[in-house]
VEXLUM-648996 format. One record per residue (C-alpha): residue number from 1; x, y, z. Coordinates in nm, 2 decimals. Each point is the difference from the previous one (the first is absolute). Layout:
<nodes>
<node NUM; <X; Y; Z>>
...
</nodes>
This chain:
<nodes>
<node 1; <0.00; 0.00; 0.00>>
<node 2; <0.10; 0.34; -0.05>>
<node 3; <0.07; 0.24; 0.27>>
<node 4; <0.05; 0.41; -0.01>>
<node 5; <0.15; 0.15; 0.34>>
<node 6; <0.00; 0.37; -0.01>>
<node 7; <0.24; 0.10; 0.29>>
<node 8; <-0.02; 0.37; 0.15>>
<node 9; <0.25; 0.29; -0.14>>
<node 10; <0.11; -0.26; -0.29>>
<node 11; <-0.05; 0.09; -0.38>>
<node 12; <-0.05; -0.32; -0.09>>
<node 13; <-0.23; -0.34; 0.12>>
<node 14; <0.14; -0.34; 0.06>>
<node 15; <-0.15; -0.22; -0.25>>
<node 16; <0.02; -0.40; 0.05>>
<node 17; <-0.09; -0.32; -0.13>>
<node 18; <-0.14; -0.25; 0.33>>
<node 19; <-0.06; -0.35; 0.04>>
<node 20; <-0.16; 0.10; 0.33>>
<node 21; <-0.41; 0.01; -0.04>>
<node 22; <-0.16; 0.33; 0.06>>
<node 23; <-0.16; -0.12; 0.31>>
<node 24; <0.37; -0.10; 0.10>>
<node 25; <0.11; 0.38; -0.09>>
<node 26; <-0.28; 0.15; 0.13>>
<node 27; <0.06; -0.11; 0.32>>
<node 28; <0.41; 0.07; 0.00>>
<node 29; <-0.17; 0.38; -0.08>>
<node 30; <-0.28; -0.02; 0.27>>
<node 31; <0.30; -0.11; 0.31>>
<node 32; <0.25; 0.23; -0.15>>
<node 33; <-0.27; 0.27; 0.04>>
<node 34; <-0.15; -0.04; 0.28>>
<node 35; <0.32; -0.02; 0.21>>
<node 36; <0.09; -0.37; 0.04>>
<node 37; <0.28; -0.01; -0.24>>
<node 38; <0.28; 0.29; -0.05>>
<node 39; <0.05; -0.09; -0.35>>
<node 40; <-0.21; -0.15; -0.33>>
<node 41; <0.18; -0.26; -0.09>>
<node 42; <-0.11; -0.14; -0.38>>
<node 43; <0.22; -0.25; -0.18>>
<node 44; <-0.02; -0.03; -0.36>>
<node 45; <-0.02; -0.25; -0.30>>
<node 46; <0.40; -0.01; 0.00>>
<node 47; <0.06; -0.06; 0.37>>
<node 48; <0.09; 0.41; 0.09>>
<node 49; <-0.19; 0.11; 0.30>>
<node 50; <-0.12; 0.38; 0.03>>
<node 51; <0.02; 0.19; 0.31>>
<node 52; <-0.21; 0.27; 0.05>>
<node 53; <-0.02; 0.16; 0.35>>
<node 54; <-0.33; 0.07; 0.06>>
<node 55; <-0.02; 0.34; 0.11>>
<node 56; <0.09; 0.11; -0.37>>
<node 57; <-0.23; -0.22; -0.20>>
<node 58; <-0.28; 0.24; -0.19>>
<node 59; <-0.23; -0.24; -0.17>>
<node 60; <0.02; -0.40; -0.12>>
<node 61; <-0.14; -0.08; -0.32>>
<node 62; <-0.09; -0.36; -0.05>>
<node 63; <-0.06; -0.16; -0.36>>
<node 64; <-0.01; -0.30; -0.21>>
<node 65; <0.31; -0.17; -0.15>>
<node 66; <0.13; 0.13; -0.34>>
<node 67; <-0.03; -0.27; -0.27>>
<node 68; <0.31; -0.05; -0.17>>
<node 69; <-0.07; 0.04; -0.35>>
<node 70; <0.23; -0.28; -0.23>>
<node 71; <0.06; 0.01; -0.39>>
<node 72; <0.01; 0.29; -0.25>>
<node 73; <-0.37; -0.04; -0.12>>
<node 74; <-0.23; 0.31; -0.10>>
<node 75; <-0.27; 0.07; 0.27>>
</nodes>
């Protein structure tokens, strides 16, 4: 699944690809903010985690998974 972070006083968002399910995520974002966790901490389809402390995160944008398109055919 996709994920967008947008992070407070930073040009750009974090964008990453998850295995995680958005229940799974949504509830990493729901402790991070509500105080039980210092940190977000998302790992993505290549094994890098993300940190994001949680006093800076501005929004989370969950979507679907990007189909990888294969072949050189005319849409």
């Amino acid at each position: 699944m996709e994920v967008k972070i947008g992070v407070q006083h930073a040009p750009r968002e974090i964008v990453l690809e998850s295995g995680q399910s958005a229940e799974e995520v949504e509830r990493l974002v729901a402790d991070a903010l509500g105080g039980k966790t210092p940190l977000l901490s998302l790992v993505d389809d290549h094994g890098r985690k993300v940190l994001v402390p949680s006093e800076r995160l501005a929004y989370v944008e969950l979507g679907e998974p990007t189909a990888r398109r294969v072949g050189f055919s005319a849409l």
